[in-house]
N, C-alpha and C positions, 0 to 999 in steps of 0.2 A: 397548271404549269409546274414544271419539276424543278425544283431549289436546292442543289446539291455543290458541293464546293469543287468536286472532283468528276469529272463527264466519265459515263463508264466507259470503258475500252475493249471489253471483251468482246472480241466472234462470237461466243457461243451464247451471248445473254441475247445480240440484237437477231442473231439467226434464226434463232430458236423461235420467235415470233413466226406470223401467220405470214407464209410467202405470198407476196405481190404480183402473181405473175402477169409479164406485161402482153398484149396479144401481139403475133407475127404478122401478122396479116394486113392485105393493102400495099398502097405506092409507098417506096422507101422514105419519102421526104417528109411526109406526112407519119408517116411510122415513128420517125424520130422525133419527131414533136412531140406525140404521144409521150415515147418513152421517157423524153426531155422533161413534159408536167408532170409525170405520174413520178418522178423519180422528186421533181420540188415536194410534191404532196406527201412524200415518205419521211424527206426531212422536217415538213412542217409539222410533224407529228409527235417529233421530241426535240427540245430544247437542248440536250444537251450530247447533240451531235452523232455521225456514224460516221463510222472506217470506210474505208473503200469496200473489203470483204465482206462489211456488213449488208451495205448497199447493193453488192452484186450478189447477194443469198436471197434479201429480201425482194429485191426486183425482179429474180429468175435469169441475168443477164451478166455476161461475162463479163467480168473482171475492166479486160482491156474498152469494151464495148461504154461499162456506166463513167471510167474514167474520161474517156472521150468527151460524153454528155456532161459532165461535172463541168469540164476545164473547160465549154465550149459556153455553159451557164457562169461560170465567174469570171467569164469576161466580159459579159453582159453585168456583171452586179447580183446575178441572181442567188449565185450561192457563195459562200465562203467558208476557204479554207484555212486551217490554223494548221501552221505547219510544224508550232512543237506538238502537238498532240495527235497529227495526222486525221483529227475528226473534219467532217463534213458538215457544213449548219446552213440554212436558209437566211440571202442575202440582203443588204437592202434595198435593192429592187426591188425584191419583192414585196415590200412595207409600203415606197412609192407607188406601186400600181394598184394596191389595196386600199389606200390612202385616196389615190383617183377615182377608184370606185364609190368610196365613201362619199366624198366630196359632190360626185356628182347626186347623189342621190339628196341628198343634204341640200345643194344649191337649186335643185327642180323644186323641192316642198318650199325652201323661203322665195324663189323667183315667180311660182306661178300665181298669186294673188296681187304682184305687182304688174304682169304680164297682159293679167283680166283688165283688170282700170284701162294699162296701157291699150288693149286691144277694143273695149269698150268706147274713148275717149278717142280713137282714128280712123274706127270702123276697120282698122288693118288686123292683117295677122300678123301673129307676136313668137319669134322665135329664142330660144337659147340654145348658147352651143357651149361647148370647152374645146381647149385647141389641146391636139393630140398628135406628135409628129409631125409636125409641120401642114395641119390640118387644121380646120376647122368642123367636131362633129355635131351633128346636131343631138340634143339632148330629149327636150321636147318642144308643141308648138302648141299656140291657142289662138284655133282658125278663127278667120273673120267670117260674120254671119252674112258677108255680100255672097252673091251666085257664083261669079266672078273673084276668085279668089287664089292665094299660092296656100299650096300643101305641103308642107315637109315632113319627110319620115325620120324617125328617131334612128341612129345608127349612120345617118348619110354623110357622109365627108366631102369635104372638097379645102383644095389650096387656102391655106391664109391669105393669098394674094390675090386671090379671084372673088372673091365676098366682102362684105363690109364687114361681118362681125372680123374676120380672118385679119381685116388691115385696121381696125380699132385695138386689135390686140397687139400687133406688129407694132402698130402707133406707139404705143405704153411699152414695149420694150426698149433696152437698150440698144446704141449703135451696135454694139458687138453684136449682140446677139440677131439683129436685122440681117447684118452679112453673113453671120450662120445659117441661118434659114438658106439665103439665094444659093453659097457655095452648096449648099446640100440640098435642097431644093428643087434650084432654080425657077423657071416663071413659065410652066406650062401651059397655053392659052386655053379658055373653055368656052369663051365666043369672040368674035370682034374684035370687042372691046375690053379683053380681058388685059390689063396691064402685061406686057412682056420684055420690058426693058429696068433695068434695074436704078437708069436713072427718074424713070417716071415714078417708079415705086417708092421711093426718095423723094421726089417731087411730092408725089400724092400724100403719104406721112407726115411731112411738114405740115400740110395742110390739114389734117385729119388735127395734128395738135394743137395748133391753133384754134380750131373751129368744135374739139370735144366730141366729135361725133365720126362716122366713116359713112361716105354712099358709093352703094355698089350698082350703080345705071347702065344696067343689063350684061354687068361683067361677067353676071353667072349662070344667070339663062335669059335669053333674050326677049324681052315685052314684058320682066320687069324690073324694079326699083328697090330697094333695099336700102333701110338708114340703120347703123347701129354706134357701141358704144361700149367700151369694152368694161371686165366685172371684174374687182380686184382683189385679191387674200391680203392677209393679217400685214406683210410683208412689203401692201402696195404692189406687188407684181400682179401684172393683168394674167389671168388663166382662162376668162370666159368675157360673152358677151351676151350683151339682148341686141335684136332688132327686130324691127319694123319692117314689114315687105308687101307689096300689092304690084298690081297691074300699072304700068306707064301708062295707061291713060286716067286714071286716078290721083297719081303720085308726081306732081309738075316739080321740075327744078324751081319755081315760086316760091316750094311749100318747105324745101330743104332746111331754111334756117327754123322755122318754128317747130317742126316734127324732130330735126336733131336737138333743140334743146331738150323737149319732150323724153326723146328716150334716152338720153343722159341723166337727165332727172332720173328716169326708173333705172337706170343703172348703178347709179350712185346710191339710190334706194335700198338696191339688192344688195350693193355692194356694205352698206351700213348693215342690213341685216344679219351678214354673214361673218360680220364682225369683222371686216377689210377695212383698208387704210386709205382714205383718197391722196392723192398727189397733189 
């Protein structure tokens, strides 16, 4: 990292560098994307900023073209501009989404020997997620050794409000932030009985905090059961969850109270491990 009191500002020191040409080629929208990262990736490369001129020499792209990508990235937080010095620098966005990546990989190595016991101890399989956009994704899973089992693939999303992990997160959030979700959201159904009204979702959270746990009884795919429990940072703010999931003819509404306290217990586990704050 460069330690300097004064960012250089000359065209001709950042030009003069090895040009980044970006490729033309392909659908436009997808093009711009490209050009969009590869333009972050140039300023993540020095600390202490580029011009615009600098940017459109090094990029291979006009002027008017990387200013466009620039101003369309710090509105997102991606990048920031200082406008006494007209430099360019990578935003905090981008620390946040770096920060997420980290985080998950960090919360799979301390979650998944809690996840063994847990999945050992119900014969269930044992999911983690982190919520991302008003998602819930999954991180990873430790299948149960029955025949008859649920699979989850790492990378798969679905609604906060159609899953248990999704509504034990919701649960732990603030009211504000519940109605951010719906206005931005809202409650797309994924079966039956996926909650789609916003006072049931209300209804349902109430009881999620009360009871320490969320079940999701075939809201997300139908035949089966899902209990979880939401995982929370330094802050107390819930970010992830574990749960519990199998087949409905396994998983009896009977079993609800004693397998939620179960994987609360492991949640709070995780959540101790990772050096979180319980509520």
């Amino acid at each position: 990292m460069t330690d300097s009191s004064s960012p250089r500002s000359s065209s001709s020191s950042k030009a003069a560098g090895k040009v980044m040409r970006i490729d033309r080629d392909g659908d436009g929208t997808v093009q711009s994307l490209t050009r969009a990262m590869q333009l972050l990736e140039l300023l993540a490369d020095d600390d202490e900023g580029y011009r615009l001129v600098d940017i459109a020499a090094r990029s291979g792209l006009s002027s008017s073209t990387a200013h466009r990508l620039l101003t369309t990235l710090e509105q997102r937080q991606f990048v920031q501009f200082d406008r006494e010095t007209s430099l360019w620098y990578v935003g905090v966005r981008c620390f946040s989404v770096g920060a997420a990546f980290g985080r998950r990989r960090r919360i799979a190595h301390l979650a998944l020997p809690v996840m063994r016991r847990l999945r050992d101890s119900s014969g269930e399989s044992i999911n983690l997620g982190i919520a991302d956009l008003g998602d819930i994704v999954f991180v990873t899973q430790v299948e149960s050794r029955e025949l008859m089992r649920a699979i989850g693939k790492p990378g798969f999303r679905a609604p906060l409000h159609g899953t248990a992990m999704g509504q034990a997160i919701l649960a732990a959030m603030a009211e504000d932030d519940v109605l951010q979700y719906l206005r931005t959201y809202g409650l797309p159904k994924l079966t039956p009985n996926t909650i789609a009204r916003a006072s049931r979702l209300h209804e349902t959270l109430g009881e999620v905090r009360r009871a320490g746990y969320a079940v999701d009884d075939e809201q997300n795919a139908v035949g089966l059961r899902c209990i979880a429990a939401a995982i929370r940072d330094e802050h107390g703010q819930p970010f992830g969850a574990i749960s519990l999931v199998g087949p409905t003819q396994r998983i009896k509404a009977a079993d609800f109270a004693q397998l939620g306290a179960t994987v609360r217990g492991a949640a709070d586990e995780i959540t101790a491990a990772y050096g979180g704050r319980l509520k």
